[in-house]
ZAMILO-86616 format. One record per residue: x, z negated, y of N, C-alpha, C in turn. Coordinates in steps of 0.2 Angstrom, whole numbers, padded with zeros to 4 digits, always signed. Layout:
<recs>
XZYXZYXZY ...
</recs>
This chain:
<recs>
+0004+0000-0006+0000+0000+0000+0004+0000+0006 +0002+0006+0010+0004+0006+0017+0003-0003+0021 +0008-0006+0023+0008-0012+0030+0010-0009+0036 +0006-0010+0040+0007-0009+0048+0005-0017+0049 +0011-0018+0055+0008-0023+0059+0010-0025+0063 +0004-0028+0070+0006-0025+0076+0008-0033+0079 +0011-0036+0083+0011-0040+0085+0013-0041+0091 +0007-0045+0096+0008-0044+0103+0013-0052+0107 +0017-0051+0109+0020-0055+0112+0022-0055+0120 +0021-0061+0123+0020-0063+0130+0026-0068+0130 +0030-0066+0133+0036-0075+0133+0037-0079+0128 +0038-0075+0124+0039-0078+0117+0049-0079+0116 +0053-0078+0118+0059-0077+0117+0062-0084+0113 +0058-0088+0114+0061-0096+0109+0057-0094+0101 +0052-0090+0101+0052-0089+0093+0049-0082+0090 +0050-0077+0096+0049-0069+0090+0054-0066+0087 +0062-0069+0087+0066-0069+0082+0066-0072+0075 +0062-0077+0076+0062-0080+0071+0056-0078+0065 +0052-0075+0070+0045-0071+0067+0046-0065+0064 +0050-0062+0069+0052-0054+0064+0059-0055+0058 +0063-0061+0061+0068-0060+0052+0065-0062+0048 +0056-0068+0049+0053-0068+0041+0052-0065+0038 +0049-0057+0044+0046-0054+0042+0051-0045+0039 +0055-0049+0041+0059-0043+0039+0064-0045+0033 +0062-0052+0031+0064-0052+0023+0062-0053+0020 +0055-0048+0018+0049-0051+0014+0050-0049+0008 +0047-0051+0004+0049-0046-0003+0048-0041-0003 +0041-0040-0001+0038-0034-0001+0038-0031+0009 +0041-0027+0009+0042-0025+0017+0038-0022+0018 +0037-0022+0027+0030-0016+0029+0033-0010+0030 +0030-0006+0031+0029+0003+0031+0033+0003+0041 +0027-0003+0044+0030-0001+0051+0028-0009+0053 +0031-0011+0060+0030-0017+0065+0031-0015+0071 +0027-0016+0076+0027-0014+0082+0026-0020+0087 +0031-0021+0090+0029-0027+0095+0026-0024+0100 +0021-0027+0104+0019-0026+0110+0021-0030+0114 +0025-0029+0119+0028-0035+0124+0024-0035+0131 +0019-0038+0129+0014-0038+0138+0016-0043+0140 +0017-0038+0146+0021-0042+0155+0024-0048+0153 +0032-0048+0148+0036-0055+0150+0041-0053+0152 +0041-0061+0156+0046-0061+0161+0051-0063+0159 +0053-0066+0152+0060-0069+0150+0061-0064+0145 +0066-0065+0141+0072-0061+0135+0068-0060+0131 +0062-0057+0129+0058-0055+0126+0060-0048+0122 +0061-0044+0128+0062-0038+0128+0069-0036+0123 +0073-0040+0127+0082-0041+0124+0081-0041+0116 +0077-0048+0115+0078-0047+0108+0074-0044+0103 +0069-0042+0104+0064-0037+0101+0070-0030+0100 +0069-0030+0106+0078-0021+0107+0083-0024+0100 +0084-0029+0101+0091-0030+0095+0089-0028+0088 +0081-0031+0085+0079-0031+0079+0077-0024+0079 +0074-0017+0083+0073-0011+0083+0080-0009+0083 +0083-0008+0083+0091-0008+0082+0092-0008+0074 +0091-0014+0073+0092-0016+0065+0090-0011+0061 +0084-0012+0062+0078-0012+0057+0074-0005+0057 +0074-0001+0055+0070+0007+0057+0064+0006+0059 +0059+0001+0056+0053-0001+0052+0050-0004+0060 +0052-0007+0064+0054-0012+0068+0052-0007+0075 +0048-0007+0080+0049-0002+0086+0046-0007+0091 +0048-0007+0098+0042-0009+0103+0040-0005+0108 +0032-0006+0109+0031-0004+0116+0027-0011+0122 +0028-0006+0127+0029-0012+0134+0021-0012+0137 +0017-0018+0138+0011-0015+0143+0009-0022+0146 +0005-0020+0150+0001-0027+0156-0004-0027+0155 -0006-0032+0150-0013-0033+0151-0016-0038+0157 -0014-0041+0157-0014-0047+0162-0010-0053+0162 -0009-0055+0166-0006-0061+0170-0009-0067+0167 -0015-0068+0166-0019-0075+0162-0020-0076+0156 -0016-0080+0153-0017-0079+0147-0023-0082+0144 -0027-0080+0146-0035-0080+0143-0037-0078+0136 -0039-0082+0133-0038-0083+0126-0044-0077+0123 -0042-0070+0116-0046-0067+0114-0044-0060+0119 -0047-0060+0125-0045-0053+0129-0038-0051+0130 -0033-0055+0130-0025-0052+0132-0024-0050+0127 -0025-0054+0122-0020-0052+0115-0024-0047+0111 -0029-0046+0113-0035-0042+0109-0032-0034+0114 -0032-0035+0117-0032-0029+0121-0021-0027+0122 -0020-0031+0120-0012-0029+0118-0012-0026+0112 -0015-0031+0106-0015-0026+0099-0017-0020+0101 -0023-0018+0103-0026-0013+0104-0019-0006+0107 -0016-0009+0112-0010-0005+0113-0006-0003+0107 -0002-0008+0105+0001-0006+0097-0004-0001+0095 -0011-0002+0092-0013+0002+0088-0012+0010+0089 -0015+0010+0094-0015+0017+0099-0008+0021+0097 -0003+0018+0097+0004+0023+0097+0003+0022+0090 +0001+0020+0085+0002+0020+0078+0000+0027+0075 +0001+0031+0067-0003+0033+0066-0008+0030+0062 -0011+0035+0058-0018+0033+0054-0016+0030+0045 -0009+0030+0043-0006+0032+0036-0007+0022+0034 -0009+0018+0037-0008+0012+0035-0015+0013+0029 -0014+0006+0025-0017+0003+0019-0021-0002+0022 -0017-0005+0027-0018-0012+0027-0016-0012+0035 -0018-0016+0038-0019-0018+0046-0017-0025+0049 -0012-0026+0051-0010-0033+0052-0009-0037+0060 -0014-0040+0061-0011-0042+0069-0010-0050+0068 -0002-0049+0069+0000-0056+0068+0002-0059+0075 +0004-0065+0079+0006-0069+0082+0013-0068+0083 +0016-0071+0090+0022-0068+0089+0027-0075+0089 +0024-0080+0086+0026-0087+0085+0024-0090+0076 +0025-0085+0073+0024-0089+0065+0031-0085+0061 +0031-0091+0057+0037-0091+0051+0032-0090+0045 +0033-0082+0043+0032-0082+0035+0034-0084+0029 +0032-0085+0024+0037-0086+0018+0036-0078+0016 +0042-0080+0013+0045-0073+0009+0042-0068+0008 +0034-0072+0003+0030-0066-0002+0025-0065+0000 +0025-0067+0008+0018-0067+0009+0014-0060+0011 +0018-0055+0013+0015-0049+0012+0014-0046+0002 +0017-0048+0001+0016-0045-0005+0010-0049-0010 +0008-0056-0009+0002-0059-0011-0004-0057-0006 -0002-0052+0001-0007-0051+0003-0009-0046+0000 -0008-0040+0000-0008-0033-0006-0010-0035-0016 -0007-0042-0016-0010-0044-0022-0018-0045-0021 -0019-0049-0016-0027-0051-0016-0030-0044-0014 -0028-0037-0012-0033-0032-0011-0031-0030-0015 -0029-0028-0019-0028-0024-0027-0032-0030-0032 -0034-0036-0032-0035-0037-0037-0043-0038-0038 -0049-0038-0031-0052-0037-0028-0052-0033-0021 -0058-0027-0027-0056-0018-0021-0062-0020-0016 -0066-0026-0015-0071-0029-0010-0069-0036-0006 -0063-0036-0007-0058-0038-0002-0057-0036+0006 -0060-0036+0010-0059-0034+0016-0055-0036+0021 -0053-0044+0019-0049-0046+0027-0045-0053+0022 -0037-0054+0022-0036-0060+0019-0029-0062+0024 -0027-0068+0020-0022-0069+0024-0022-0079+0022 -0015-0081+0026-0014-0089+0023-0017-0093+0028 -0012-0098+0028-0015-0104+0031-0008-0108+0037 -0011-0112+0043-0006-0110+0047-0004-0119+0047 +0002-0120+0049+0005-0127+0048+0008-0129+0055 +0006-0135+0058+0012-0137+0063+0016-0141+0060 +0022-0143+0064+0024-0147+0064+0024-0154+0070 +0024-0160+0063+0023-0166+0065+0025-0169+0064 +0029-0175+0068+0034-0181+0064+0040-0178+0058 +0042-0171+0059+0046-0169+0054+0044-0168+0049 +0036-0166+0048+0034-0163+0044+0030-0159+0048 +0028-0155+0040+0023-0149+0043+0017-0149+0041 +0010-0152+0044+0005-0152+0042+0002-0146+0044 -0004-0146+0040-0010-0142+0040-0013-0140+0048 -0014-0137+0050-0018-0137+0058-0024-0137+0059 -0026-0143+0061-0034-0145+0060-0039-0140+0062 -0037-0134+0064-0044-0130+0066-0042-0125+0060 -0037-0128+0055-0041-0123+0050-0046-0124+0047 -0049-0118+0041-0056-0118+0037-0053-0115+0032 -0056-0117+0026-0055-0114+0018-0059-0106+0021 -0063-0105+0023-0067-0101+0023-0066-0095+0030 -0060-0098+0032-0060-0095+0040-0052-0094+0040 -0049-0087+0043-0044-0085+0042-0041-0085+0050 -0038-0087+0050-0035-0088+0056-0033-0084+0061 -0035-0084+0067-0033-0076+0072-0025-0075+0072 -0022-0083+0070-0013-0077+0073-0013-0072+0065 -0014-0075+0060-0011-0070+0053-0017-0066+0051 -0020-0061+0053-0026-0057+0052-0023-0052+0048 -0025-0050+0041-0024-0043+0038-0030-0041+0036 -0031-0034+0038-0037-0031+0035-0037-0024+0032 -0041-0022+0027-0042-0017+0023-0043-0012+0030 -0043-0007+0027-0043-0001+0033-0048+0000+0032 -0053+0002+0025-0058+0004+0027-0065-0002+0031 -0062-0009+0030-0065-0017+0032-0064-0014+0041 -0058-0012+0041-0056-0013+0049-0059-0008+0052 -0062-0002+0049-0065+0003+0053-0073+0002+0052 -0075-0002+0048-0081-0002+0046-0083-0009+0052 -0077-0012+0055-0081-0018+0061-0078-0014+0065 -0075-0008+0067-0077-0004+0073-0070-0009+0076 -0063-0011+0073-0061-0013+0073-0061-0021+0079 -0057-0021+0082-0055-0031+0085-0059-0031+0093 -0064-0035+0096-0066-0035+0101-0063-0040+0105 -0063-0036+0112-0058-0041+0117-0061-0046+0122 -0062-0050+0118-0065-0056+0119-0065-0062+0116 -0066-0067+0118-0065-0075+0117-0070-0074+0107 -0069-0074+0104-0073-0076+0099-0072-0069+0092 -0067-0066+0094-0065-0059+0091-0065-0062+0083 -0061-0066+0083-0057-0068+0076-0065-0071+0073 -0069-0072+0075-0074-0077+0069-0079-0070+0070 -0081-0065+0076-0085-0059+0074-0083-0054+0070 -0076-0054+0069-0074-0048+0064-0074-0049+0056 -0075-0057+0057-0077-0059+0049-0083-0061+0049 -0088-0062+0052-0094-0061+0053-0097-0054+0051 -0096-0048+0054-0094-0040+0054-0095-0037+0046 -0087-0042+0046-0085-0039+0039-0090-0042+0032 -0094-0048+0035-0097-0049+0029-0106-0046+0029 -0108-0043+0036-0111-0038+0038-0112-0033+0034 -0106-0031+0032-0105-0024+0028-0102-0024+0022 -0103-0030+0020-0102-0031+0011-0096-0033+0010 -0090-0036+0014-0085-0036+0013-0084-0044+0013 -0079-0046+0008-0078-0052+0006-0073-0053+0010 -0071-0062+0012-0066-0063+0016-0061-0070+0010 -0055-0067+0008-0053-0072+0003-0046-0076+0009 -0046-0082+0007-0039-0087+0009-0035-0088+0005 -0028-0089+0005-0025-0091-0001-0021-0097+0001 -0022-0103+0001-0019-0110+0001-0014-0110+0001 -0008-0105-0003-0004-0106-0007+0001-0103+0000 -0001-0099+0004+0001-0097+0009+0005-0102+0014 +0009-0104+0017+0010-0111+0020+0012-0106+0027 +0011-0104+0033+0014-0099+0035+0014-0106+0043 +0021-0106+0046+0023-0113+0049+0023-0108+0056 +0017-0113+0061+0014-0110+0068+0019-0114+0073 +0023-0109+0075+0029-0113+0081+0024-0118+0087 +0020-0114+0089+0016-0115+0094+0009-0116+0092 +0006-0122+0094-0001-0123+0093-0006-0121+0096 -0011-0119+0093-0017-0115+0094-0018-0117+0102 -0021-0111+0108-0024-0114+0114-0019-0119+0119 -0010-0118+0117-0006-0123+0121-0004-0121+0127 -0004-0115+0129-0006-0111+0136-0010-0108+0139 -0019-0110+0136-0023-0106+0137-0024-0106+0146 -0027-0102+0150-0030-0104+0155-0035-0108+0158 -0036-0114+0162-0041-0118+0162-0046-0114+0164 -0047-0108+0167-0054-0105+0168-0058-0104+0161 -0053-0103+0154-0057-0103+0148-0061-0105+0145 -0061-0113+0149-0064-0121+0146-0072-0118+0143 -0073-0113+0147-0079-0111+0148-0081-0106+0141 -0077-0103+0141-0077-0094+0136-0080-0097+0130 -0079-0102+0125-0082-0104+0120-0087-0104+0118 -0090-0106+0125-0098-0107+0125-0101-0100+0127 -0099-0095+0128-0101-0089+0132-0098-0084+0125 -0095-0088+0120-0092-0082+0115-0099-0084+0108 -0102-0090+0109-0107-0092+0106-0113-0088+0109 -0113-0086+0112-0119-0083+0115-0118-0076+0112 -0114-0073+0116-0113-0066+0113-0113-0065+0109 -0112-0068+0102-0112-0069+0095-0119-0069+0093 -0123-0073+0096-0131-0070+0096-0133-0076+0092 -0126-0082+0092-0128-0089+0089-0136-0091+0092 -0139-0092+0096-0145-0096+0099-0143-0104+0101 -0146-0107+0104-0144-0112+0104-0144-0118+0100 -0148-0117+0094-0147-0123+0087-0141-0123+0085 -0137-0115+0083-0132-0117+0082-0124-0116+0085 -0127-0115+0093-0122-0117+0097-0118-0122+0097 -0125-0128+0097-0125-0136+0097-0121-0138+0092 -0123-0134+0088-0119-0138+0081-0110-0137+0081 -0110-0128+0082-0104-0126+0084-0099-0130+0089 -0102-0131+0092-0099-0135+0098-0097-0142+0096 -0102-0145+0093-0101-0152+0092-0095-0150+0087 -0094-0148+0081-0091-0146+0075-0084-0144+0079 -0085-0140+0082-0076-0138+0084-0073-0142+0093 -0078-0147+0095-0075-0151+0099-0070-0157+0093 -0076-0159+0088-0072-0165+0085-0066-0161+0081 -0065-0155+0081-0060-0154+0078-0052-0156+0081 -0054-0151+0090-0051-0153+0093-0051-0159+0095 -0053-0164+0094-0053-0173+0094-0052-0174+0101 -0057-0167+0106-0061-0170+0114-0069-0169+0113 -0072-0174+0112-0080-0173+0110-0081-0172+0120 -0079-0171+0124-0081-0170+0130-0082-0161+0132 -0077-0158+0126-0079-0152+0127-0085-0148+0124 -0090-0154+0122-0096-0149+0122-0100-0148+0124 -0099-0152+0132-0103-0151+0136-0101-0145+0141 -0093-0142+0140-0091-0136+0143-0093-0131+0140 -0094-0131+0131-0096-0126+0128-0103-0126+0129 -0107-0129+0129-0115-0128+0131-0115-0125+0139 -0112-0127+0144-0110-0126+0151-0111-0120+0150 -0103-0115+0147-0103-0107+0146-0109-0105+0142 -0112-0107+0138-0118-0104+0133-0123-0104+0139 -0125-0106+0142-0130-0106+0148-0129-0102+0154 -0121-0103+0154-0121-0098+0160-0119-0090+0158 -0118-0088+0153-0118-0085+0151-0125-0079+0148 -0130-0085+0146-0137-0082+0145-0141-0079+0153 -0139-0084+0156-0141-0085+0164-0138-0079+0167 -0132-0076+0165-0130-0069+0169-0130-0064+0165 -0134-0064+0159-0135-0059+0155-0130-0054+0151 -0124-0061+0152-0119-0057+0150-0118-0051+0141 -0115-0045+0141-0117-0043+0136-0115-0045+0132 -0119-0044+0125-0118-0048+0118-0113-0043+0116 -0107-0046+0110-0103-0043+0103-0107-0039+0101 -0114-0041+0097-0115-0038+0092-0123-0036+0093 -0125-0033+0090-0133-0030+0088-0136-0033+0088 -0142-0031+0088-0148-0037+0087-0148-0038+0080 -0146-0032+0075-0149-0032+0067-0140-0035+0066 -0136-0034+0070-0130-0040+0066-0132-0047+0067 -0133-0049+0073-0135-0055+0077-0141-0060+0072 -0146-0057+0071-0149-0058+0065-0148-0062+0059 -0144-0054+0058-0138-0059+0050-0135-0063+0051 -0129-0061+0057-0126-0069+0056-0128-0076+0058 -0135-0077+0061-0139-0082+0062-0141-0084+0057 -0144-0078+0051-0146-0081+0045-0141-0084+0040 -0134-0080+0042-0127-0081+0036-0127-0088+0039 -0126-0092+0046-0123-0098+0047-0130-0103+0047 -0135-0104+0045-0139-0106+0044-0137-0109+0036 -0137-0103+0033-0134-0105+0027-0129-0107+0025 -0124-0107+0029-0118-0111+0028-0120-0117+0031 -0123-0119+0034-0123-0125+0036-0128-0130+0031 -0133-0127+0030-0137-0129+0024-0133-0131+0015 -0128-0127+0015-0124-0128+0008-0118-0134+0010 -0118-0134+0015-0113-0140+0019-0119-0145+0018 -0123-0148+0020-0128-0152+0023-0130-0154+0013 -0130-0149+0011-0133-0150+0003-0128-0150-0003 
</recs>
């Protein structure tokens, strides 16, 4: 299987060397890597240049998405650059994070879970900080939920959701999408993939809001905004920010901002988190 993958990097110079030698000594290597280096201002460029040197596999291109790093729209619309100068020969579609340590085999266990299940659409590991000189688990993961910096998807999964949307909530619609269209989302635990940088640790304070307004979009309604909200403030262990995610879901309905997805997807995913919430609850 063809791997392409594209990853977008902003001032990353203290760890996208350390990103591309994981990835450049996988066991199983990719076909192509394309950094996207939008608007930095430190050594970014320098050492990207070194590894395209190396590595034939290995290229960059330069763009400005913007200045704020606003969580969903920059790095969605960076990928999207990458993708654009790629061609069409890939198997597999990969938009990684320009601050994670892979283990060795992790492309090649990705390729094993799409070979072994051809209804495999989207899969990928699990992401780890460090704490107290170890490395735990990072509490906003889910067994069931695949994390936006390590995304791999089937080509035909990734044309079938009209691929990544440039917005606050891209990584939970694209798996929502893909289960839309028959497509299964697998995790593998076994995955330990170590996140230099933790989730949201540069976001912009204008964001405080986009949660609530990515719930909307999403065509969640307000039952299970509340619950969403409540559920992913205690994850992040500030229950204060549910009152800024219900803030954005209001203000967002109030300006008619448009939705992700359709009415007949909106539907289903109301009916699919219903039920997940009921198999949780039962």
């Amino acid at each position: 299987m063809n791997i392409y993958i594209v990853i977008a990097a902003h001032n990353e110079e203290r760890f996208i060397a350390k990103t591309l030698t994981s990835l450049a000594s996988q066991t199983l290597l990719p076909k192509k890597i394309i950094v996207v280096n939008d608007n930095s201002t430190d050594d970014t460029e320098n050492i990207v240049t070194k590894f395209c040197s190396e590595f034939d596999f290995i290229s960059q291109v330069k763009t400005n998405s913007s200045k704020d790093h606003m969580p969903g729209s920059k790095v969605i619309r960076a990928f999207s650059k990458g993708l654009s100068v790629l061609d069409s020969e890939f198997d597999i579609i990969c938009k990684f994070d320009a601050d994670l340590i892979f283990p060795s085999n992790y492309l090649e266990k990705i390729v094993y879970h799409f070979n072994e299940n051809p209804n495999v659409g989207m899969t990928g590991g699990f992401c780890y900080i460090e704490k107290n000189q170890d490395w735990i688990l990072e509490n906003l993961t889910n067994k069931d939920h695949i994390r936006g910096a390590l995304k791999a998807y089937r080509k035909a999964c990734f044309l079938d959701i009209n691929g990544l949307k440039p917005a606050m909530g891209w990584d939970t619609v694209d798996e929502l999408l893909a289960q839309y269209h028959n497509w299964e989302i697998k995790t593998d635990t076994s995955l330990h993939v170590k996140h230099l940088k933790p989730t949201g640790q540069k976001y912009n304070v204008k964001a405080r809001y986009k949660q609530g307004e990515a719930f909307y979009r999403m065509r969640y309604g307000f039952f299970i905004t509340l619950i969403a909200s409540f559920k992913l403030a205690l994850l992040k262990k500030r229950p204060m920010l549910i009152m800024d995610y219900l803030k954005g879901f209001f203000k967002a309905k109030r300006e008619r901002t448009p939705f992700l997805v359709s009415k007949s997807e909106g539907e289903f995913i109301r009916k699919l988190r219903i039920k997940n919430i009921k198999n949780k609850i039962l």
